[in-house]
Structure formats: C-alpha cells, structure tokens
C-alpha positions in Angstrom: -11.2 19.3 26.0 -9.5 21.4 23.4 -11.1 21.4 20.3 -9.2 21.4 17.0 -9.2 24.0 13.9 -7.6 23.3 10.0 -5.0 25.8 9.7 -4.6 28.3 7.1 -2.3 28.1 4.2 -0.1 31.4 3.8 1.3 30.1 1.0 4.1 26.8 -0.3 7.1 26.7 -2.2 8.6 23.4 -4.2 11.9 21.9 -2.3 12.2 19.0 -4.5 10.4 16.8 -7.7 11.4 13.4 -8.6 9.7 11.1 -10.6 7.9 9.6 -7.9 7.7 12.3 -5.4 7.6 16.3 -4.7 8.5 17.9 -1.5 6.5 20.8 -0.9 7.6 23.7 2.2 4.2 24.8 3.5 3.4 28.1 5.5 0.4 27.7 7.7 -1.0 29.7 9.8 -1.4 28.9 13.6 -5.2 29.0 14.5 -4.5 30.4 18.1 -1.1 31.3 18.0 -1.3 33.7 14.5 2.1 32.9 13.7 2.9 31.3 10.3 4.4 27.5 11.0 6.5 25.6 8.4 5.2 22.3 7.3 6.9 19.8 4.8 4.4 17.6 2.6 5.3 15.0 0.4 3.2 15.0 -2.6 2.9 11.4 -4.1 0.4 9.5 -6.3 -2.1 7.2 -4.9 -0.8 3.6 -4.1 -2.4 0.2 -4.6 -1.4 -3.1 -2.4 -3.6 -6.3 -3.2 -4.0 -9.6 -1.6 -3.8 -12.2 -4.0 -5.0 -15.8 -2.7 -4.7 -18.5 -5.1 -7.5 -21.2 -5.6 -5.7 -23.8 -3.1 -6.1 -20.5 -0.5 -2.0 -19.6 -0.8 -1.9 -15.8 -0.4 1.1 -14.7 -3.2 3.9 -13.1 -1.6 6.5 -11.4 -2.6 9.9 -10.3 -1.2 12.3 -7.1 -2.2 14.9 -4.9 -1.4 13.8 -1.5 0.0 16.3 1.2 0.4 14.6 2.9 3.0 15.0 0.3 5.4 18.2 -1.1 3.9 16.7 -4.8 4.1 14.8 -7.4 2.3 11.3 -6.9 3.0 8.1 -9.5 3.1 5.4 -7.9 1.3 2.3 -8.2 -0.8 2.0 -7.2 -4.5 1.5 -2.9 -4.8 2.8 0.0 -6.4 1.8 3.3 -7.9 -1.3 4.2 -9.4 -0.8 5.5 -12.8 -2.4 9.1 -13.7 -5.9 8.6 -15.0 -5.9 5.0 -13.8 -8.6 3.7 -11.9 -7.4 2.0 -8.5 -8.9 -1.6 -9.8 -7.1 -1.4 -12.6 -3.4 -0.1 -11.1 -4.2 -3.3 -8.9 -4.7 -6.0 -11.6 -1.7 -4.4 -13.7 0.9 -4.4 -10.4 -0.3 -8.1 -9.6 0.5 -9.2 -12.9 3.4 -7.0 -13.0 5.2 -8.4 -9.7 4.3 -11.6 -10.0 3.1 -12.8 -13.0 -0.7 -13.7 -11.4 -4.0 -13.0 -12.5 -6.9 -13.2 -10.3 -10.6 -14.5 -11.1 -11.9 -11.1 -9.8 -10.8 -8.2 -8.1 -12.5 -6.7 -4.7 -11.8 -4.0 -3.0 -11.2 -3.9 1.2 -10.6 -0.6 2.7 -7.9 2.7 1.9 -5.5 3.8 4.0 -3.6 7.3 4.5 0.1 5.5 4.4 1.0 9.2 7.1 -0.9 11.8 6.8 1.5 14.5 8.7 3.5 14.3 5.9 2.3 12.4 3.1 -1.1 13.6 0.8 -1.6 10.1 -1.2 -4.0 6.6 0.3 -3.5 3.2 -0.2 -6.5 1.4 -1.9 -6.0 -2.2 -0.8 -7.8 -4.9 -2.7 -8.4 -9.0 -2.2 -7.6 -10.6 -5.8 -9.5 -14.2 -5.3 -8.6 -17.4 -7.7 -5.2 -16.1 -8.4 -3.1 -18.0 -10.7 -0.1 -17.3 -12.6 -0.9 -16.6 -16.3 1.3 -13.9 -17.1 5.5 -13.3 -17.7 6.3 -10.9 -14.8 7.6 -7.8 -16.2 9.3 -5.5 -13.4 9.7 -1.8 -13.3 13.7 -0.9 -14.0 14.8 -0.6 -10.3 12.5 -4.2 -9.4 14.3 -7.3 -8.5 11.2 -9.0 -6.7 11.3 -13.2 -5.1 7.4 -14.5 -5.3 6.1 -17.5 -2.8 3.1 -18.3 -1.7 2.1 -19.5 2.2 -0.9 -20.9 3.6 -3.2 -17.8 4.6 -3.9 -19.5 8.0 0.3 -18.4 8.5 -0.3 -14.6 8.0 -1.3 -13.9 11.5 1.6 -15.4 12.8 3.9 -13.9 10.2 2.5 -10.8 11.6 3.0 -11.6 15.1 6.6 -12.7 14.5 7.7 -9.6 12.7 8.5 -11.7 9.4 5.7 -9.1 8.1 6.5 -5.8 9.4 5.7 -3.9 6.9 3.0 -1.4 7.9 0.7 -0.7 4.8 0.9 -4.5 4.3 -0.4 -5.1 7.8 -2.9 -2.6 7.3 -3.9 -4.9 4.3 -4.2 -8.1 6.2 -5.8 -5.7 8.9 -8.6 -4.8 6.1 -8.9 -8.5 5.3 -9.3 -10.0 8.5 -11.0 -7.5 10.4 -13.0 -4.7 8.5 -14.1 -8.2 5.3 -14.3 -10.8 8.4 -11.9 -13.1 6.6 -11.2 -15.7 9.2 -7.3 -16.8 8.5 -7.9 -20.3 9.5 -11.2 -20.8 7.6 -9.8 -19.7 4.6 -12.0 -17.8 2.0 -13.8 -20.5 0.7 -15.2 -20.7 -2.7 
C-alpha cells in the first residue's frame, strides 16, 4: 500500500478574480518525484444550501437557470456566504432571499467540500423546520428563481429519477436522510 504525503507549495500566481471567484496557478512540489507540478485552485467563499420543510412537511423548492449546465435546474434554497457572516445566518438570509420563507428555527446537518481538487470553499447545509412564507423575495441581479413545494416523501424518487441531479443538493438530502436519520416517508414530525 502506498502511503500518501501533502505536497509542498513552491509558490502561486493569480490567473483570474471575479467577483465570485479567483483562479489561482499553484507550483507544488512532487513528494517523490522533486519536480515542481502545476495545480489550478479556485478560490471561492463558503456556500450555504438549506432544506426548508414547511409545517404541512412540503420541502420548498426552487428552480433556476444555471449557465454551467445550460439548463433549468431543480434545487434547494443556497448561495454564498457573505464575509464575516456566520453560516446560520447566510442560510436564514438566502431562504428568505430565494423564496420569500422563514423558518421556525434553523439546524444544521453536515458540510461538504463541493471538489476539493480544485475548489478551497464547503458547503454548510442546514434543515430550516416550520417554514412559511413571510417575506417579499428579493433576488440577487442575475436571479430569476420558480419556488414549489413537494411532499418530502417524493425526494427520494426525485433523486432516483434524475429530476434532482444536482450534486451539492443531493449531498443535502444525503445529510438529511442519512447522517440526521430523517425517514422521507415519516416525515419530520413536530
């Protein structure tokens, strides 16, 4: 079995900084080799994606258009944590943001590494119980976002069915069914 060693940094250089992103070229260091490898690292803040699940047990979804993919994409409320901001908070604020909810309390259920061979941020996911729409949604400039709700017992199968592909969002569900012991058809009860 071969064992594994961090590599050194030699040293990195800026490619590219938007406003959401900076691409960073690394030099590391080889730890057999000795040979200085180029690496490419996208440096982003940390990301939030909560589960809201209103009182009747509807999880709020929401659907957008994502460039990346070039498609309309099932997903659950998220977004960028704000310098300073705690997680909790970034979560309450996009949930209300998105879709106009507000949830009876706030908890969270696990953090992901969205891909950590390129990317330095996590995403902190978190289950917003009693959700109910309070608030005027207020969407960032390049948002155009559809909200719905389904039954939570039909997230598994939404899953299943690729109608939820979207991988930090399954990771979410993952976190809620899994790793909290949420049972989809029981619901979370009171």
């Amino acid at each position: 079995m071969t064992s594994v060693s961090k590599w050194t940094r030699r040293g990195s250089r800026e490619l590219l900084a938007t406003s959401i992103f900076r691409v960073d070229e690394l030099s590391l260091r080889h730890p057999e080799r000795g040979d200085d490898v180029p690496f490419y690292v996208i440096h982003s803040s940390d990301w939030v994606n909560v589960i809201p699940v209103t009182p009747a047990g509807e999880v709020v979804l929401i659907r957008q258009y994502r460039a990346g993919s070039d498609s309309i994409v099932l997903e659950i409320p998220g977004g960028m944590i704000d310098p300073g901001e705690e997680p909790i908070v970034a979560a309450a604020r996009e949930l209300a943001e998105e879709t106009g909810y507000v949830p009876a309390s706030l908890e969270p259920l696990g953090i992901v590494q969205p891909n950590p061979a390129i990317q330095d941020n996590r995403c902190h996911t978190f289950l917003a119980r009693g959700a109910e729409c309070r608030v005027a949604q207020d969407f960032d400039t390049n948002e155009k976002i559809e909200v719905f709700t389904a039954p939570l017992a039909e997230i598994p199968e939404m899953i299943r069915d690729g109608r939820i592909d979207h991988s930090l969002v399954v990771a979410a569900f993952y976190h809620l069914f899994v790793t909290a012991g949420v049972r989809a058809e029981e619901g979370l009860g009171s």
